[in-house]
Structures are given as C-alpha cells and as structure tokens.
Residue, then its C-alpha position, 0 to 999 in steps of 0.5 A: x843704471x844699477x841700484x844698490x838694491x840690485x835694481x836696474x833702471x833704463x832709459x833712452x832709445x829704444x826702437x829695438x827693444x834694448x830698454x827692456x821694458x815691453x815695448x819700442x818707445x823712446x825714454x826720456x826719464x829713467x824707468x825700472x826694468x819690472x822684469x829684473x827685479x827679480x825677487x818681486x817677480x812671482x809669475x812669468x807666463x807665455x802665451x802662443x801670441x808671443x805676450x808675457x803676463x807677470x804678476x809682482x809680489x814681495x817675495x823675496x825667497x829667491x834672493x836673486x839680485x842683478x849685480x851687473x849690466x851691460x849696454x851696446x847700442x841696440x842690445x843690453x844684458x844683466x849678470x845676477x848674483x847667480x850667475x845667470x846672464x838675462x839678455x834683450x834687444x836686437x838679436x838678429x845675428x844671434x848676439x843674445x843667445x837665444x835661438x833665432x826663429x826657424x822658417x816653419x815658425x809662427x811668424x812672430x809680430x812685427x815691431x813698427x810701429x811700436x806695441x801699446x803695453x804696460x811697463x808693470x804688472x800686465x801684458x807685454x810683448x817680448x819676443x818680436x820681429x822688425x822690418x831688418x831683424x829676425x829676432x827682438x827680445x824686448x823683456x830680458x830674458x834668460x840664457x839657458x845655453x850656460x845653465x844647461x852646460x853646467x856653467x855660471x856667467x862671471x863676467x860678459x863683453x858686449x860688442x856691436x853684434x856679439x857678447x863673449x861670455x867669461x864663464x866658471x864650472x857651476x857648483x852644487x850642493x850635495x849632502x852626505x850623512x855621518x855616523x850616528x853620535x848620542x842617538x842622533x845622526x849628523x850630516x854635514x854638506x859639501x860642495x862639487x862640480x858640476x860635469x859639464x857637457x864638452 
C-alpha cells in the first residue's frame, strides 16, 4: 500500500524477501517499509557480511518520495518521483536488476530459516541466497542500470520472473552566465539531455 505521504506499507508472504523488510517472516498486519521512506533515511552503510545499517533522521532535503509500487508473487518494486526504480525479492533469474552473484564470490547466507532482524533502525540482512535461488534482495534496493545509461524510470511491468521498464532521456540542469547589466551579473538555467550510452 502506498500512502499519500509517499510511504509504503507491506504485508503477507514473505519467504522470499519480497515485503522489504530485512527478513523472511510472514506479515499479518501492515508494517512500513524503513528503507522507502526515503526522506528519513540519512545513512546506509554495507558491510562485508551482507548486513545493512541504517540510521533514520527527519531530514527531508532529498525530497525523494516513492510514487508507485508494484507486486508479483515473489518480488516487489518502487518507482520514486526521481525517476529511479528501488527493487527487492526473488532475484534468481535476473528480474531485478541487479547483478546475480559470480562463482568466485563470497557465498552469500542463506535464508532458511528466516534471519532475526529488526524492521527499523539496526541491522538487517539485504543481499541473501535461498535453497532455489542465486540472489534475494530483502531491503529495496536501487537499480543502477538505468541511472548509469542516463535514463528516468517512468513506469514498470512486473511479470512472473521479469520487469520491463518504460524509460525516458534523464535531464540536467545546466547553467550559463549572461552579460553584466547595472553591475551585476545574471544568470539564467536551462535544462538538456543527458547523452546517453547505445
């Protein structure tokens, strides 16, 4: 569910990650996903053991705000105002847009049974394995793919084991400066396009 605040809340089934919210544990009530609220998340750090620390503050100077989900069984996704897609759950076959891991990897922990963890400020586990799976997210997590070729996430399609994305050029500000008038210098902004890589 999404708020009018721009939060999101999960609940049901989540033995594959797919609520969002560290763990594996099934959900009977609606809970907040921490990690989506975006403008009170101050720090995200990672650690070599695959845990993730967050510290929540009440700064909103990123006004980032999710303004839609999505849900398909076993994975879910959220679409920000910035045109960036966060992703999490079963990532087996490569649905969410993240890298799988590589043989010479570290083995990432296992899922079964499900880890202890906190849903809000602590540590939490995000990047996992499963007894039939390569790769679960269980923190959303943002796609890079789209950001690095210069695109913003418009709208997404979620099926079984795959997600099409709809995107659009991604656009920068750029400023140039004017001439001086009555001692002092304007400048005025104007927006382009970003290249993006073929």
């Amino acid at each position: 569910a999404l708020s009018e605040s721009g939060r999101v809340y999960s609940w049901g089934m989540g033995g594959e990650g797919q609520l969002g919210h560290g763990h594996t544990m099934h959900l009977y009530t609606p809970r907040i996903i921490c990690d989506l609220d975006l403008n009170h998340l101050h720090q995200v750090h990672s650690s070599t053991n695959h845990q993730v620390e967050t510290t929540n503050t009440n700064n909103n100077q990123n006004n980032y705000q999710v303004t839609s989900i999505y849900a398909s069984g076993c994975y879910s996704a959220a679409l920000t105002n910035t045109g960036d897609i966060f992703t999490w759950g079963y990532g087996d076959a490569g649905n969410l847009g993240h890298d799988l891991p590589q043989q010479n990897s570290p083995a990432l922990p296992k899922v079964e049974p499900g880890p202890m963890s906190k849903t809000g400020a602590g540590v939490r586990v995000r990047d996992t394995r499963s007894f039939d799976s390569k790769l679960n997210i269980l923190l959303p997590r943002r796609v890079v793919f789209t950001r690095d070729c210069g695109f913003n996430v418009v709208d997404a399609a979620l099926g079984p084991v795959h997600m099409i994305l709809l995107c659009e050029k991604r656009s920068k500000p750029t400023t140039t400066a004017t001439t001086k008038e009555d001692g002092e210098e304007e400048t005025t902004t104007a927006t382009k396009e970003e290249d993006a890589e073929e």
